[in-house]
N, C-alpha and C positions, 0 to 999 in steps of 0.2 A: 471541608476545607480546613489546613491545619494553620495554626498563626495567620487567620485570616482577617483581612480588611476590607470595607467597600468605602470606597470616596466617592462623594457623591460632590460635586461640582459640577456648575455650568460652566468655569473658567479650566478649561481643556488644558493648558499651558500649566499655572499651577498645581490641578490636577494631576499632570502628567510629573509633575517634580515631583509632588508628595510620593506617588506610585514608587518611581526611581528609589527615591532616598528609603522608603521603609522596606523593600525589596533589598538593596543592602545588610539590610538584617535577618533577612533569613522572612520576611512576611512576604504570604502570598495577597495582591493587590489585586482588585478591580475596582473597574473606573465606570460610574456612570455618570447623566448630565441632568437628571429630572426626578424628582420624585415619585413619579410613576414609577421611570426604569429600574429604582430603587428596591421599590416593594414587590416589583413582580422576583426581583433574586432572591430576594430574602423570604418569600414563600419558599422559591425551590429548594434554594441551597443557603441557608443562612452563615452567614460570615459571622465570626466571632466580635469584631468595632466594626462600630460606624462612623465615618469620619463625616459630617452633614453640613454643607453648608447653610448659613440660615436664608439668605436670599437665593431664591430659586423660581422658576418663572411657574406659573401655572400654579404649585402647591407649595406652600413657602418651608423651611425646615422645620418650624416647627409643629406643623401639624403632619409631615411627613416622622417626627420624633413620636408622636402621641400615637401613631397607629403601629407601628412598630413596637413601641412597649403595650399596645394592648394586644398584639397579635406573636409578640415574639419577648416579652418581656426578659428576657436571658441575657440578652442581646448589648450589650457596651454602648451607648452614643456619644463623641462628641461633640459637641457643636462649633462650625468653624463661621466666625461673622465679623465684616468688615465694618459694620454698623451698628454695632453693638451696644447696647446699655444696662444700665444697672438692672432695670426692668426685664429686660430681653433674658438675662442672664438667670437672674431669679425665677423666671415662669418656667424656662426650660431645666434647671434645675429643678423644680419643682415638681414638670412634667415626669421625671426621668431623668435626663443627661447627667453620665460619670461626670464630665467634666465640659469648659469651653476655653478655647481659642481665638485672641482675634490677629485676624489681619492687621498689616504681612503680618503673615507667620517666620517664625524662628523653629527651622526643623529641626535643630536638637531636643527642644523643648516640647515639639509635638514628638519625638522620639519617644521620650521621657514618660508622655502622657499614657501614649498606645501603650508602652510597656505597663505602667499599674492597674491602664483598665485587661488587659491581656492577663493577666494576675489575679485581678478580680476574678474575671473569668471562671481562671482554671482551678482557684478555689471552691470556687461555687461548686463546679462542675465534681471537683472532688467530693464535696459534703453532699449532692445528691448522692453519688454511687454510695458515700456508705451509707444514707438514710437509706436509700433502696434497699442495697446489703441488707442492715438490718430489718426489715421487714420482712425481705421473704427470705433470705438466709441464714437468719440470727441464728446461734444455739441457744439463745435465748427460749428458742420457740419450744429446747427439747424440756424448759423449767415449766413444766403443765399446770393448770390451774386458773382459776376464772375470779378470787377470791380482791375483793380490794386490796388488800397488802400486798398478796403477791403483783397483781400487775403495778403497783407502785413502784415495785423491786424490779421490773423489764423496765420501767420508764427509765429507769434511773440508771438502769443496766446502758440505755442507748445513749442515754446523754452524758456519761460517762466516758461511753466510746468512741464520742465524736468530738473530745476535748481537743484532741490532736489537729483532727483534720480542721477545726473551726480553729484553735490558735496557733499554729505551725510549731505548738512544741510540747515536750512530753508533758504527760498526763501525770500532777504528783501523787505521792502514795496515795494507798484504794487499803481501810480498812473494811474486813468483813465480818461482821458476828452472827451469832447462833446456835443455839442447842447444836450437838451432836448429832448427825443424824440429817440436818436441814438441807442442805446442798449447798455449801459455801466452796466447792470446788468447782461445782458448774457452774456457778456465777464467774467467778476469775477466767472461766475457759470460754464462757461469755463476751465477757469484758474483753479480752483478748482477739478473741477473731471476730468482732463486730468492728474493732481498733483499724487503724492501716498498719498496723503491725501483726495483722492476721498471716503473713505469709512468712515472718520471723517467728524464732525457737520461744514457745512455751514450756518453762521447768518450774518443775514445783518438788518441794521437798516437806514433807513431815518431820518438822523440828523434833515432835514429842518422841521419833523413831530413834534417834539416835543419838549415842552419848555427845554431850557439849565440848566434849577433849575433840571428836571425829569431827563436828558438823562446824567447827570453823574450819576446818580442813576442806571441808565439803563447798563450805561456803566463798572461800577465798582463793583456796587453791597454797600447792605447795612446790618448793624448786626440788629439785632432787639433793638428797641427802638433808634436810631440813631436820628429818628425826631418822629412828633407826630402819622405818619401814617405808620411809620415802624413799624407791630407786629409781625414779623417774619424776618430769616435772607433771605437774597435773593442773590443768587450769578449774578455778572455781567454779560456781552455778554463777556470780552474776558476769563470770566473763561467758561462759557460755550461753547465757539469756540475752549476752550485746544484741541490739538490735529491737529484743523483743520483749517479754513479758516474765519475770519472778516471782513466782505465787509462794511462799511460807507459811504453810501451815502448823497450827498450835506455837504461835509466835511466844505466847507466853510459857512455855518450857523452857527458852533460853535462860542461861544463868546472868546475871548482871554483870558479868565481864564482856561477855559475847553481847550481851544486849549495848554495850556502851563503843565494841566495835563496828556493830550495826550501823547504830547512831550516825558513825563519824561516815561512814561509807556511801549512807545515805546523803549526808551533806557535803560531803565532796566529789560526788560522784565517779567513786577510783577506791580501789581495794589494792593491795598489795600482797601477795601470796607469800605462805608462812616459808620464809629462810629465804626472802629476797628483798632488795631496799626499791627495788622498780614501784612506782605507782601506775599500777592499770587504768586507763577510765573506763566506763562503761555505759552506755546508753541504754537504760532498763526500765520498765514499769512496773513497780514494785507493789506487788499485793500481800498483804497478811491476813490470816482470820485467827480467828478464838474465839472457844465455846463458852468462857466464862466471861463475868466482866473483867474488865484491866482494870476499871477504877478500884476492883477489892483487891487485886494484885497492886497496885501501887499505892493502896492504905496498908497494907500487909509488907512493904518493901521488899516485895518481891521481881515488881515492876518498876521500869524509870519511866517517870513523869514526863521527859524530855523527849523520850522514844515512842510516848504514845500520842504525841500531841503529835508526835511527826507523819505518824501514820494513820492519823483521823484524820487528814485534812479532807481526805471525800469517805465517807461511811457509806456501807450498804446492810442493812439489819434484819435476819433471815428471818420471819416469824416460825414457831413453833406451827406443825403439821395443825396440831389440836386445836388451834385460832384462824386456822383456815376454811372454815365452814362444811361446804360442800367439796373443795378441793381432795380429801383423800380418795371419795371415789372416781372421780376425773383422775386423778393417779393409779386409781388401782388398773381401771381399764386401760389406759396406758403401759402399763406393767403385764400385762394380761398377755395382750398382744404380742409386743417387745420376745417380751421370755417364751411365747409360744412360740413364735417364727427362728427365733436361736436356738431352741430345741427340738424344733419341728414336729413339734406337740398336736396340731390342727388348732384349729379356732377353737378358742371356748371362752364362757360367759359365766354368771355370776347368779346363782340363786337369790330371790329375792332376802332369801333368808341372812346368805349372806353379806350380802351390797348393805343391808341392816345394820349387821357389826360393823362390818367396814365403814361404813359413816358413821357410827355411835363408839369405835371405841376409842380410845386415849393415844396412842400413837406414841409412846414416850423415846421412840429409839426414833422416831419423825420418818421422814420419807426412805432414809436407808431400812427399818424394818421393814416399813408395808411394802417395800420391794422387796425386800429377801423372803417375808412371809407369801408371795404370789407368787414368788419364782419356785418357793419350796410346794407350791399346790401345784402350781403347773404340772412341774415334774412326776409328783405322786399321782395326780387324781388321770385316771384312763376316759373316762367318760368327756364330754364336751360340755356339763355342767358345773362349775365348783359351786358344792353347797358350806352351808356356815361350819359342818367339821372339819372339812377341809382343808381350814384355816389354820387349827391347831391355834387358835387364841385361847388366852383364859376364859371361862366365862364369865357373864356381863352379871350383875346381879339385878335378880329378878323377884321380886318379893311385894304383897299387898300392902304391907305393912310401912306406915310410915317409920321414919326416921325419929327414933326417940331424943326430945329437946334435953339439952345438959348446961350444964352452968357457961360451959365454952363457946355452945352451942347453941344460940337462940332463935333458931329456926328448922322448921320440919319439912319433910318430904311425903306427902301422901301420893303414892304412885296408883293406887284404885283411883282415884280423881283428876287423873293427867296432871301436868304441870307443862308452864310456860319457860320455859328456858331464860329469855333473856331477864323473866322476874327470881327466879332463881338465884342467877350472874347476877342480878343487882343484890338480892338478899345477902348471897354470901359476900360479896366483897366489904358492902358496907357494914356484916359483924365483924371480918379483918380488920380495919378501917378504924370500927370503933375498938377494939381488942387491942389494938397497936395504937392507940388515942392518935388516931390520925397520922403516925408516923408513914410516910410514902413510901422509905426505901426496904423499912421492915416489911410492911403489910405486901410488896412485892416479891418479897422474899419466899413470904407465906404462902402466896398465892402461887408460887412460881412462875411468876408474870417478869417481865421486867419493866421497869418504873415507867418508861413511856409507856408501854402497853396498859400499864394502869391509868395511867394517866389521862389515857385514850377512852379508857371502859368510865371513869371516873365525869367525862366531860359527856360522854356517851348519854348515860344515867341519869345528869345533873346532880351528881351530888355534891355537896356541900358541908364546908366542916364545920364543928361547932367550936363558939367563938372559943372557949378552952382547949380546942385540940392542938395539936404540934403542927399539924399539915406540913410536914416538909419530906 
């Protein structure tokens, strides 16, 4: 049923107006007289409102209200009552009902009502299909990985994406960070078509690609004859992105001119293309990432402080491969596959010897290595095993010998005796720790962590500064 209604009254005559009058607008009406007649439609074919009398013979409306929300709880009710009290009113709102009505009614005003519960509706109705969406359609799903950070990073990927459809309006900037390497393009490609602007133009450009003379050319667009090599007009990326989604990557290459027309563009929502006085608007969801911090680019004045506040207002923060536990081998099998089926390699697996490294080693180039390193074994290796040379990683160092202690260094590695990893991770951070007299955003530096991350390992461990240190 579309724009659908049930009135349920015993009073056939009023009934029959309400029908008339919201049929008028374009709603399809049915009319019943019982609460019985009520529930058996709304099993079959459920109406969007329900218009309910409270007095009704046999099952009164509100306990025709109570079975309805526990059988169809989706479902709109209002309540219409000529006997109405404060009491009545309250319980059934309580129970359930959008809203109530009393007799006479004023059909503008039940007009009025049907339309916001009908709105409620189809809100709803929209934020399922994209919770569905994202569950079994997300690209989200193609970011692999079982790791606590990463699935923080799909949570936040989906509630991100259903900014729109929960507030009926655009979603503001989405900054993204992370090492080189992490996937901070599949997150934006993510965010996007999990979005209701999944079926509008995703563009993305790498700032770092191109000189800053081009990329506001690029970015705004130009009339013809603007400069010498303008023969034609050319519309920008975020007029091209109208509608949908602008991903900027290596945000922090812009020069602080271009960054200060960013700014303005972003807050007035309208660019103007170079060698015209026209203002464009543009309806756009604007994404950036960077691999480094902005806060050392905007202590370095390299960055504006104005432009990155503008663009943190939602953060998404890519952990390093290497703080993902067990996820690079769930990557690599993933990769395995993938690149076997595009080069119609056959199936093949992973020596034990291998899957070893592959989970022990360092990952410094992050998920873009360990794919290019399994797409390059694919390729070479003929058999349907890949063993650990195959990999062409450096090797791992392997030696009985501990780790000889040094003045920097006040802690050892005896590998004849195994060792505990996570006592390890606490050993080294807390000589950083103490080496950096508790400084937080040095000893992250050091560690190659970034400061939450530490901050994360620090509460992890319980440690604690001593009352002399800096801890900051």
């Amino acid at each position: 049923m579309n724009n659908s209604v049930l009135v349920v009254d015993d009073e056939q005559v009023l009934a029959g107006a309400m029908g008339d009058y919201l049929g008028r607008f374009g709603y399809t009406v049915e009319i019943k007289n019982s609460g019985e007649e009520a529930l058996q439609v709304i099993d079959c074919e459920p109406p969007d409102i329900v218009l309910l009398d409270y007095r009704l013979p046999r099952m009164d409306g509100l306990e025709v209200l109570r079975r309805i929300k526990k059988s169809r709880p989706e479902i709109e009710v209002i309540l219409l009552t000529a006997h109405g009290s404060v009491e009545n009113a309250v319980e059934a709102m309580r129970v359930g009902a959008f809203d109530y009505l009393s007799k006479p009614l004023d059909l503008e005003e039940l007009r009025l009502v049907v339309g916001k519960a009908l709105l409620s509706v189809r809100q709803r109705q929209e934020l399922d299909y994209l919770r569905s969406r994202v569950d079994r359609e997300n690209p989200s799903r193609e970011i692999v990985g079982g790791s606590e950070q990463i699935l923080q990073v799909k949570k936040l990927i989906q509630q991100i994406a259903a900014i729109e459809a929960l507030s009926g309006k655009e979603a503001p900037a989405i900054l993204i960070t992370g090492e080189t390497g992490t996937g901070k393009e599949l997150v934006a490609r993510s965010i996007h078509s999990s979005s209701p602007r999944a079926n509008k133009p995703f563009v993305e450009i790498n700032c770092a690609a191109i000189p800053n003379q081009l990329l506001e050319a690029e970015l705004f667009g130009y009339e013809k004859g603007a400069f010498t090599d303008a023969k034609a007009n050319k519309i920008g990326l975020f007029e091209a992105a109208d509608g949908g989604s602008l991903f900027l990557d290596e945000i922090s290459s812009l020069d602080l001119n271009l960054q200060a027309k960013l700014l303005k563009a972003i807050e007035e929502r309208s660019v103007r293309r170079l060698g015209s006085i026209q203002m464009r608007h543009f309806d756009v969801v604007l994404m950036a990432a960077a691999n480094q911090p902005l806060e050392q680019a905007i202590k370095a004045k390299s960055f504006r402080e104005d432009l990155y506040y503008r663009l943190k207002v939602l953060e998404i923060n890519l952990p390093p491969l290497r703080e993902r536990g067990t996820d690079p081998l769930l990557l690599a099998n993933h990769f395995v596959n993938l690149h076997a089926r595009r080069y119609n390699r056959g199936q093949k697996t992973f020596s034990d010897g291998a899957a070893a490294i592959i989970a022990r080693y360092g990952w410094p180039g992050n998920v873009r290595e360990l794919s290019n390193v399994i797409e390059r074994a694919v390729l070479l290796k003929s058999g349907a095993t890949i063993e650990a040379d195959d990999l062409a990683l450096r090797p791992m160092a392997s030696t009985d010998e501990p780790i000889a202690k040094s003045a920097d260094t006040p802690w050892a590695i005896d590998l004849s005796k195994g060792i505990v990893l996570d006592d390890l991770e606490r050993t080294i951070i807390e000589a950083v720790l103490s080496r950096t007299n508790w400084n937080r955003t040095r000893a992250a530096q050091l560690l190659g962590l970034s400061r939450e991350t530490l901050r994360y390992r620090i509460e992890k461990y319980n440690l604690k500064a001593p009352s002399t240190g800096v801890d900051c």
